[in-house]
C-alpha positions in Angstrom: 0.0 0.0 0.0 0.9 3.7 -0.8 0.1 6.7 1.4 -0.1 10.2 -0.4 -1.0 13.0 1.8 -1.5 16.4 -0.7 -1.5 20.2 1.2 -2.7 22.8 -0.6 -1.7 25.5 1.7 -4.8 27.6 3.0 -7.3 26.6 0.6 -10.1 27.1 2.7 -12.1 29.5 2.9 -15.1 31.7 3.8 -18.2 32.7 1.8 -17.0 35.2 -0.8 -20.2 37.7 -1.0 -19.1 39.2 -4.2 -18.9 35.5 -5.7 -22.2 34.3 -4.7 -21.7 33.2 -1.2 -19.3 30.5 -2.6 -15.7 30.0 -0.9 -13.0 29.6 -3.7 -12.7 25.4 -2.8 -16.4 26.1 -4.4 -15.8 28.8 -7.1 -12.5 26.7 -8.4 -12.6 24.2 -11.0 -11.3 20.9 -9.4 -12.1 17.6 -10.9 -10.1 15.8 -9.2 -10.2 17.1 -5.7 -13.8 15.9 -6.2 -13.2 13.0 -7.4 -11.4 11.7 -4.2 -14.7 13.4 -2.0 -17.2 12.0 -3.7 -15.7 8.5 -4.6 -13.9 8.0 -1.2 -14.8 9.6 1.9 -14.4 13.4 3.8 -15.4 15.4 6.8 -13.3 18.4 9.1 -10.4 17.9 11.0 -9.3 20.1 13.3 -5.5 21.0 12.8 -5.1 24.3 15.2 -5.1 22.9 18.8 -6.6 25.3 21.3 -4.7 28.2 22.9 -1.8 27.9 19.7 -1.4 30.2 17.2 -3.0 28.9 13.2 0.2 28.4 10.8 1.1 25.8 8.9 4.2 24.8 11.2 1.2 23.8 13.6 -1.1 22.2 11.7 1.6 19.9 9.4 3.1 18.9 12.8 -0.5 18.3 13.8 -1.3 16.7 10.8 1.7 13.7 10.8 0.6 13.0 13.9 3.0 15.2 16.6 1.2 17.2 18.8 2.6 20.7 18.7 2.2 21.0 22.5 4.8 19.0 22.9 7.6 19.1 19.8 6.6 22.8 18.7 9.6 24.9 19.7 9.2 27.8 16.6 9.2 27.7 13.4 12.5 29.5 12.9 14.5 26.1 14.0 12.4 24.3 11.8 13.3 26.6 8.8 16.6 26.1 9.6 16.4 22.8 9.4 14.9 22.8 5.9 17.7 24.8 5.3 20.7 23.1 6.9 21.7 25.6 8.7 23.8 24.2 11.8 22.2 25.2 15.1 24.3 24.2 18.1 22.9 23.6 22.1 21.5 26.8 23.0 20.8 28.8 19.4 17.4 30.7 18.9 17.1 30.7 14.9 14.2 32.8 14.1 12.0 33.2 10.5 13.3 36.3 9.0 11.4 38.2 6.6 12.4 40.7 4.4 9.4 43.4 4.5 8.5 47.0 3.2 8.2 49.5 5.7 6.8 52.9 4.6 6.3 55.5 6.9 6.3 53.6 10.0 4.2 50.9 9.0 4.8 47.6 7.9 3.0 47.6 4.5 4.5 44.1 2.8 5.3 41.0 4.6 6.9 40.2 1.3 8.7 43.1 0.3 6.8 42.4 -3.0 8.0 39.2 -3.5 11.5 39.8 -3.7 13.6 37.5 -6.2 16.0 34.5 -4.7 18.9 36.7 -6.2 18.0 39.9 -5.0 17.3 38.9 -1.4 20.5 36.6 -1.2 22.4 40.2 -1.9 20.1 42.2 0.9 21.0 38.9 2.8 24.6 39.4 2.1 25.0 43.2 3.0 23.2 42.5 6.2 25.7 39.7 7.2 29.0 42.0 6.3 27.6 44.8 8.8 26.8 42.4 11.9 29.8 39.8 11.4 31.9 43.3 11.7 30.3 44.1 15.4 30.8 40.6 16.5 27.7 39.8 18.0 27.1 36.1 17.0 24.1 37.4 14.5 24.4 35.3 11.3 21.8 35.4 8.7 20.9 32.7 5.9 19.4 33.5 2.3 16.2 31.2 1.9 13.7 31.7 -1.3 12.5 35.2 -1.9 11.4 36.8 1.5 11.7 33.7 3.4 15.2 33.9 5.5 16.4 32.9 8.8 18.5 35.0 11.0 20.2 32.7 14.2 21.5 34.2 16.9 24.5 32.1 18.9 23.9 31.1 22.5 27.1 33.8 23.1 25.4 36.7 21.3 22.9 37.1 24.5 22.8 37.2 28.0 21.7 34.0 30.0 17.6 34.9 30.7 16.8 37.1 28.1 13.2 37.4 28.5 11.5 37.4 25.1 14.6 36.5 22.8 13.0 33.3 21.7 9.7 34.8 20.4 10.6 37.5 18.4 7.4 39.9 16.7 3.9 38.0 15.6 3.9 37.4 12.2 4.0 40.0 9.7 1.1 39.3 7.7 -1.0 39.3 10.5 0.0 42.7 11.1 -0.4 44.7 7.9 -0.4 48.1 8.5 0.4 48.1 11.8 2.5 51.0 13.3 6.6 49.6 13.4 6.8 51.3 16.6 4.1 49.3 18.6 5.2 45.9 16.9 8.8 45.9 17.2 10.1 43.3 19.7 10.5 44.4 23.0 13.8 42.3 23.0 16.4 45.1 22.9 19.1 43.0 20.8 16.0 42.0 18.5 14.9 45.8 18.3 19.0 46.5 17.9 18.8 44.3 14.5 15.2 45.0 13.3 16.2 49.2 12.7 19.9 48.8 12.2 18.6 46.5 8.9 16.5 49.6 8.1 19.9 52.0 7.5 21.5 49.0 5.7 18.7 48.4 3.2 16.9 50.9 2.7 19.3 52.8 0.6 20.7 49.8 -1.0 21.5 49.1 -4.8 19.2 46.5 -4.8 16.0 48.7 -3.3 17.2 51.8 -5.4 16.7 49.7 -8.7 13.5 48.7 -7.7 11.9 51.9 -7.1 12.9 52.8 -10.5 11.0 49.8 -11.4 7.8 50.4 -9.4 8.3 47.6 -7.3 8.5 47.8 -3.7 12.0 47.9 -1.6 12.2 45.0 0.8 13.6 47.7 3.5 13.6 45.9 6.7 13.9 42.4 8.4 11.3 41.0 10.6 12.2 38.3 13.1 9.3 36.1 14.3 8.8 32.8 16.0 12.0 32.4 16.8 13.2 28.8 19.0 15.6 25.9 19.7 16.5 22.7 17.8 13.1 20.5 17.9 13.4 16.2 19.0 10.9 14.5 17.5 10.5 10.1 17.3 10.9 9.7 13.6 7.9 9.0 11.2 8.8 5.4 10.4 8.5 4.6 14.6 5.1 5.9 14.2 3.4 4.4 11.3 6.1 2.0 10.0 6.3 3.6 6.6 9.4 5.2 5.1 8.5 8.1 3.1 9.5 11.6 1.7 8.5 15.4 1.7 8.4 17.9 -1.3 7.6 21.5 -0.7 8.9 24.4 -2.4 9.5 26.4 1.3 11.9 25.6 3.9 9.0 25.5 6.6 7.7 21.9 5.2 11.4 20.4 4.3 12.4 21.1 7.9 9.5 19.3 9.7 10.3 16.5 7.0 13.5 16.5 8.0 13.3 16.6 11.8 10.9 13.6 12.0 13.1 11.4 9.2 11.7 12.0 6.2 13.5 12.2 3.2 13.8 15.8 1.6 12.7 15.8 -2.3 14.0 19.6 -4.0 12.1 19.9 -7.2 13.6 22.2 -9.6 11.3 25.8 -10.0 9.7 24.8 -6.6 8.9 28.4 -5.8 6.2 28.5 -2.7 4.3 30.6 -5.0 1.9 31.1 -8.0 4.9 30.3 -10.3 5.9 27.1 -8.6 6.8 24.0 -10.7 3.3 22.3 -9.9 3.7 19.1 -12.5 7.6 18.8 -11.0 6.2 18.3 -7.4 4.0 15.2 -8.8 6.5 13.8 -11.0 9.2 13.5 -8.1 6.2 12.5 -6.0 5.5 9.1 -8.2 9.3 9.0 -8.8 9.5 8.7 -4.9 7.0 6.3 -4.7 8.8 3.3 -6.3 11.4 3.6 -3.2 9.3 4.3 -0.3 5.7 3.8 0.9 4.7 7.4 1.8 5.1 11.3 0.3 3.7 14.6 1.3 3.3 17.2 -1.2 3.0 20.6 0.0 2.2 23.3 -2.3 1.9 26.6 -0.8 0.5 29.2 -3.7 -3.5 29.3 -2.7 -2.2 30.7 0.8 0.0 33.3 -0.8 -2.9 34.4 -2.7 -5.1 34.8 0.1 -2.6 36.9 2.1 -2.5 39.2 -0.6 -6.8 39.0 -0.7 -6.6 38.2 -4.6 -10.0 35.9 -5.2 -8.9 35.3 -8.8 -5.4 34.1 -8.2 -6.3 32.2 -5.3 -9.0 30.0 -7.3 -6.4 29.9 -10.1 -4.0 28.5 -7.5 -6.5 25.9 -6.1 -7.1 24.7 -10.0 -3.7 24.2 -11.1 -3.1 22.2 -7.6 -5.9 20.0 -8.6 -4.8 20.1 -12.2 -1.5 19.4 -11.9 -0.5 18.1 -8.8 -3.6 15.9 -7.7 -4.6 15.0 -11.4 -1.2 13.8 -11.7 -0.9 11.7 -8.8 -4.1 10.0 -9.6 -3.5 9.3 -12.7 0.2 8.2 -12.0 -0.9 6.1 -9.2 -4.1 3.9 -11.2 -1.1 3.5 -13.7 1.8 1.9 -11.5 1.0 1.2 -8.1 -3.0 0.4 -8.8 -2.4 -3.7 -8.0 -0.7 -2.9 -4.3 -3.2 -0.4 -3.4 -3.0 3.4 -2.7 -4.3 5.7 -0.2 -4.7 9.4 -1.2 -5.3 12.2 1.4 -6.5 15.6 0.0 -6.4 18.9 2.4 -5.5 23.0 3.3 -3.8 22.5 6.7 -6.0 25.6 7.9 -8.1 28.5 6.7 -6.8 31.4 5.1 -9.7 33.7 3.8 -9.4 36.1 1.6 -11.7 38.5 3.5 -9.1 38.4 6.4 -5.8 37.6 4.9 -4.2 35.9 7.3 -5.1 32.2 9.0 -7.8 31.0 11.3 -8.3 28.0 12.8 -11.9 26.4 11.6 -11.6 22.8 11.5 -10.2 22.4 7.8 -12.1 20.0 5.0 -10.3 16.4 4.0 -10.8 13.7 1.9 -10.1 10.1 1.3 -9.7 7.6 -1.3 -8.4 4.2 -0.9 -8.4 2.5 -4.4 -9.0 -0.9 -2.8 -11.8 -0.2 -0.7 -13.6 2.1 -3.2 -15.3 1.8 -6.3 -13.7 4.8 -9.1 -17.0 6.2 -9.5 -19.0 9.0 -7.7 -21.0 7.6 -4.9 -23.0 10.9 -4.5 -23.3 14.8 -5.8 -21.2 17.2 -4.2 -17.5 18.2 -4.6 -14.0 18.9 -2.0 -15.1 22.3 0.1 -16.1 23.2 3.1 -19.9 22.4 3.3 -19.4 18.8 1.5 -17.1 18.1 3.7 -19.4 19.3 7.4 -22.1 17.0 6.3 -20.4 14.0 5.1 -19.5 10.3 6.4 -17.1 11.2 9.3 -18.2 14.2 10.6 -15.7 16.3 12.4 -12.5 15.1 13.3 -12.5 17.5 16.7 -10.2 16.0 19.0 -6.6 16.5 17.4 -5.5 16.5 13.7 -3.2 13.2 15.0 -6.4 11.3 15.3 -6.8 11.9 11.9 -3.0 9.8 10.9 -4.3 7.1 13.1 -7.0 6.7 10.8 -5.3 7.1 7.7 -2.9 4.7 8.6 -5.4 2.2 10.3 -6.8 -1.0 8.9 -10.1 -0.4 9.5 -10.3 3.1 7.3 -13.6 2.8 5.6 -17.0 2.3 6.9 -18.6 -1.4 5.5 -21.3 0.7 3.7 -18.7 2.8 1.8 -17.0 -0.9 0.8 -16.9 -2.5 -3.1 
């Protein structure tokens, strides 16, 4: 048996008004999303445990089956690990983002989608200015906006409060006043406006004014923590398997619980990403190992940006590409041992909002031994299919939800051949 679990990164939704009341899982074309909710089975699953904050370094943890209460130590460390970045006993490494900031507001948590080149030079310039004061800073080019700054366990004084969370996330805080969102960490703080003198007048920002684009200006330094331990994935489910993702995020938490790391070529995290690549590798993958991931992450990038149209378009070309792939792929060489599909956002991102929430997120099924490749019933994969289907809601923990994926006794007898 094969075990494919697809992530299209914040897919769902709420009710769009100005689309008819639909969500864009609803508004989007997606064949083959709905293929696997009305041929196999679906409900909610709840991937945000209370009282923690809705990201996808939370829910994916959730959703392999760790609870985040106990591994979660930030998601800086586990970017680093994607990245690997060395991180010895005592280093914070915190998610750095290179943002615009216009008159004392933080107006881009992207600093408009800075290019891998451009941002390795900001990157660069930042790193010749703090390496010269000595301070144990060290920053590391990612993709695009995505970086990661660590700071040394000898860079800081033994209990400073607040050096391991850094500010909340910057696109939950578009538009907010720099001044009343700044870490209150005074080394943090220290780094945060010093970037602003190195990079605000840089080449790099200067040639993208003349462009129209906006300058990625500033860093922004945000859950910040230590090296996570986790029990590997093959102790928990006795499958070896791989991740592919096109950001550092996913490859980390791949990484830290054993899975093998996949890097597709023009694996972006965005709109652009190489979408048929990531299911190519993924069936490639297959032939070794029992289990893959694949994460894309351009529906959520639309909907922090609150573009409707290119977060539907997103949505399609996941189901398109990636999903329609796999399926067909899978039927054609792995359809006599058996495959089990898993298609789900790991939480909400609405468009209305632009930044995550944590509703219990719709999922779907299909086992091709247990289920007949034909619709069983009218609907599609979104959020109201899903509420009143077979299994309900999936309340307790998103691990509850692996249990069952993994489990023998996955489908209920009436939804047998």
């Amino acid at each position: 048996m094969k075990y494919i679990i697809l992530i299209g990164d914040g897919m769902a939704d709420y009710p769009i008004p100005e689309c008819g009341g639909k969500t864009a899982l609803q508004i989007a074309n997606t064949p083959n999303l709905d293929f696997i909710a009305t041929s196999g089975i679906c409900g909610l699953v709840k991937t945000i445990p209370e009282g923690m904050e809705a990201g996808s370094d939370i829910a994916t943890l959730s959703l392999l089956g760790y609870d985040p209460a106990k591994y979660y130590t930030g998601r800086g460390p586990l970017e680093a690990m994607g990245m690997l970045i060395p991180l010895d006993e005592g280093d914070i490494a915190f998610r750095c983002n290179l943002i615009t900031e216009e008159e004392g507001r933080i107006v881009d948590y992207s600093g408009g989608h800075i290019t891998d080149g451009e941002a390795r030079e900001l990157i660069d310039a930042l790193n010749a200015v703090f390496r010269a004061e000595g301070e144990g800073i060290e920053f590391y080019p990612g993709v695009s906006y995505r970086n990661v700054l660590v700071l040394k366990s000898d860079s800081r004084d033994e209990g400073d409060e607040g050096i391991n969370m850094g500010g909340a996330p910057p696109h939950d805080i578009l538009g907010a006043l720099l001044e009343v969102e700044l870490p209150k960490d005074e080394l943090l703080r220290h780094i945060t406006l010093t970037s602003k003198k190195i990079l605000d007048a840089h080449e790099i920002n200067e040639r993208r004014v003349v462009s129209g684009k906006r300058k990625a200006n500033m860093t922004w330094f945000w859950s910040g923590g230590l090296k996570p331990t986790m029990p590997e994935f093959r102790e928990l489910y006795g499958v070896s398997g791989s991740v592919i993702s096109g950001v550092y995020l996913i490859k980390g938490i791949g990484r830290c619980v054993g899975l093998d790391v996949i890097n597709v070529p023009g694996a972006t995290g965005y709109i652009d990403t190489n979408y048929e690549g990531k299911a190519e590798y993924a069936l490639r993958s297959l032939k070794e190992n029992d289990f893959v991931l694949v994460h894309v992450e351009a529906p959520d990038e639309a909907a922090h940006i609150g573009d409707i149209e290119m977060k539907v378009k997103a949505i399609e070309d996941f189901d398109a590409l990636v999903v329609g792939k796999m399926l067909r792929g899978l039927e054609d060489d792995f359809s006599n041992a058996g495959y089990r599909i898993l298609a789900l956002p790991d939480h909400y991102t609405p468009v209305s909002l632009k930044v995550h929430t944590k509703e219990p997120v719709p999922f779907a099924i299909y086992d091709s031994l247990a289920h007949a490749r034909h619709k069983r019933e009218e609907g599609g994969f979104d959020e109201t299919f899903a509420k009143k289907s077979a299994l309900g809601v999936l309340d307790a923990r998103a691990q509850d939800l692996m249990r069952y994926f993994f489990g023998k006794n996955l489908i209920p007898q009436k939804y047998t051949k």
